[in-house]
N, C-alpha and C positions, 0 to 999 in steps of 0.2 A: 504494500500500500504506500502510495507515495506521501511524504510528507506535505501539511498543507503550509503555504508562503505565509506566514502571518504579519508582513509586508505589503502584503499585493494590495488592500486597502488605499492603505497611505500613497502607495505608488501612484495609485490610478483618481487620488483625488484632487488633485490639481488640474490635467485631462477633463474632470465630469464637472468639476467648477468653472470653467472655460467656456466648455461642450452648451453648457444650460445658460450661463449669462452673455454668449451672443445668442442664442436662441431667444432668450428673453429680448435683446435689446431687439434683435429683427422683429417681434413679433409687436412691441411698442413701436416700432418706427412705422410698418404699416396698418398700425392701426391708430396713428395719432392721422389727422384732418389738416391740422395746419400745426408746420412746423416752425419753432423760434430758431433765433441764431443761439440761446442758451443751450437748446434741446439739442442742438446741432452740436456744439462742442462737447457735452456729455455726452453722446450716441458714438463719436468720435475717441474720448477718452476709455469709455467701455470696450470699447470694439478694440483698443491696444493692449488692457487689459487683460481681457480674457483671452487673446491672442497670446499673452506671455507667460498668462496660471499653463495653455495649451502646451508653450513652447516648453515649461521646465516639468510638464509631464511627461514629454517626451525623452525631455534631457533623464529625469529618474527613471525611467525605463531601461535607459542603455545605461547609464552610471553604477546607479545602485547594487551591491552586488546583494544575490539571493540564494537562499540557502540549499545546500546541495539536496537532489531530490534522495530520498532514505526510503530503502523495501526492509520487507521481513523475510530476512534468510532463513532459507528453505532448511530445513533438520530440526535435530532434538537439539535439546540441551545436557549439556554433562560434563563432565569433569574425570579424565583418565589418567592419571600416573604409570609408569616402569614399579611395576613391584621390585623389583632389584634394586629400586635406589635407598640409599642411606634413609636414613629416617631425618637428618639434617637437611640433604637434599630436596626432598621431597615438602619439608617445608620452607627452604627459600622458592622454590616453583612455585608451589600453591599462593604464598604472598606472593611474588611477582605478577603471577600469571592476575590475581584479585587487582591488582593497582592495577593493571593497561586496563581490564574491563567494567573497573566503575570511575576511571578517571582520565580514557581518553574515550574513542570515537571505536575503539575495536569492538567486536561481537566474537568473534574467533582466534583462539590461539593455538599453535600449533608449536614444540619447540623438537627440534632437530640437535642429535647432538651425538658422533663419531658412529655414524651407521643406523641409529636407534631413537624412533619417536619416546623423549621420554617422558613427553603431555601432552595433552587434547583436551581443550578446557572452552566453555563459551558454545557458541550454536557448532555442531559438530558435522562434519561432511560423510558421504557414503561409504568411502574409505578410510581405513585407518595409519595405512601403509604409504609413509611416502616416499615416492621414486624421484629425487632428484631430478630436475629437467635443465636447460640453458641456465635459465634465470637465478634458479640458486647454485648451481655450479659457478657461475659469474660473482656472484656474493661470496664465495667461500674462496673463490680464489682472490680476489680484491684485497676482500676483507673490511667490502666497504657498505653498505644497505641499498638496496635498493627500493624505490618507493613507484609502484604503478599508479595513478592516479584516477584509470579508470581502467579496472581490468578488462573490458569489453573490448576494448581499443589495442588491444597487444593479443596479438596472435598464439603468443608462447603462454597467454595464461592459461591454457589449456590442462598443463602441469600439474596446474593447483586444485587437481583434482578431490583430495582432501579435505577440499574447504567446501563451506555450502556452498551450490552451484549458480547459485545470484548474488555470489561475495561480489562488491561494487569496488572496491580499491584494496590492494596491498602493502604492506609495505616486509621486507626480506631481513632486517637485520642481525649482523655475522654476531656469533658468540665465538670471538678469537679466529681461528683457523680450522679450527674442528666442528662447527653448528652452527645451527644460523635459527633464528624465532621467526617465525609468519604470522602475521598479523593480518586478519580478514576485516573489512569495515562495511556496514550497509550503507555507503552511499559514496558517491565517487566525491575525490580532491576535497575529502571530509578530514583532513589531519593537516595539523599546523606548523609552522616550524617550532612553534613550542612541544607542541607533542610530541615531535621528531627527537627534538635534543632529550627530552623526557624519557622517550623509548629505548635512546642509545644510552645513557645513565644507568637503565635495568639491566642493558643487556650486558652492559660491561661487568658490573657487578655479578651476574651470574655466569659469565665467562672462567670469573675468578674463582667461584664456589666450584664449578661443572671440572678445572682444570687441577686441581686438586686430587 
């Protein structure tokens, strides 16, 4: 379901105040009998008026940015851990994984790490196994994140098959040289450069714990 603009209002009333007071003013011009030179410069002033509320509805139309549209990713919800991890491990994951999904834009976490998914946390995808594809081979080899901004737009997101199958953006960040965390979002170019540096802070941090 997409999200509704709780903007589009406002955008569009400057446009419907325009729209209706030259309407009004034509509609006094032909229906006045005899026109003054007074009526004549108000009918004039109005008509520049409403002519400008027009022009800066149009201007917020293209200016204004509006909020990315957001679905409901397809799957359950869950939370999977590596039984074989430490029991220390297993709970910097579980906080981790809690901070990206009540404090950025994720719905889906996925974390990769020397061969072995060792969590699936957030809306969950069909599979649980993930195959490496370009994209995170490129991550692991950099050592740098990668951020899709709308996965529909990238052919190689195909990969991420793992995720729900209407994840709207990604973002790939490396845990060191051995793993990389996936990040699913319901709605495209929805993460910020705050959440970005935010994300790499996590990830760095459990790079540390994971390499241990």
């Amino acid at each position: 379901m997409a999200k509704v603009d709780q903007n589009r209002i406002l955008r569009l009333l400057p446009l419907v105040s325009g729209g209706l007071g030259g309407a009004l003013l034509l509609f006094n011009r032909l229906s006045t009998l005899e026109l003054t030179n007074s009526q004549a410069r108000s009918d004039v002033l109005g008509v520049i008026l409403s002519a400008l509320l027009i022009l800066v509805g149009l201007l917020w139309q293209q200016i204004q940015s509006r909020n990315p549209e957001s679905v409901t990713l397809i799957g359950e919800e869950g939370f999977e851990l590596d039984p074989q991890l430490p029991d220390s491990v297993k709970t910097e994951l579980a906080w981790a994984s809690h901070l990206l999904l009540t404090n950025t834009v994720t719905r889906s976490v996925v974390i990769y790490y020397e061969g072995r998914v060792l969590l699936r946390r957030g809306i969950l995808g069909k599979t649980a196994q993930v195959k490496p594809g370009p994209i995170i081979h490129r991550c692991l080899k950099t050592s740098k994140p990668v951020y899709l901004v709308s996965l529909k737009l990238y052919p190689g997101g195909i990969e991420f098959d793992y995720l729900p199958e209407n994840t709207q953006g990604v973002i790939c960040q490396p845990l060191g040289k051995e793993g990389v965390m996936i990040l699913g979002a319901n709605a495209p170019r929805s993460y910020t450069k705050q959440d970005e540096t935010w994300i790499e802070g996590i990830a760095d941090k459990l790079a540390i714990t994971l390499a241990q």
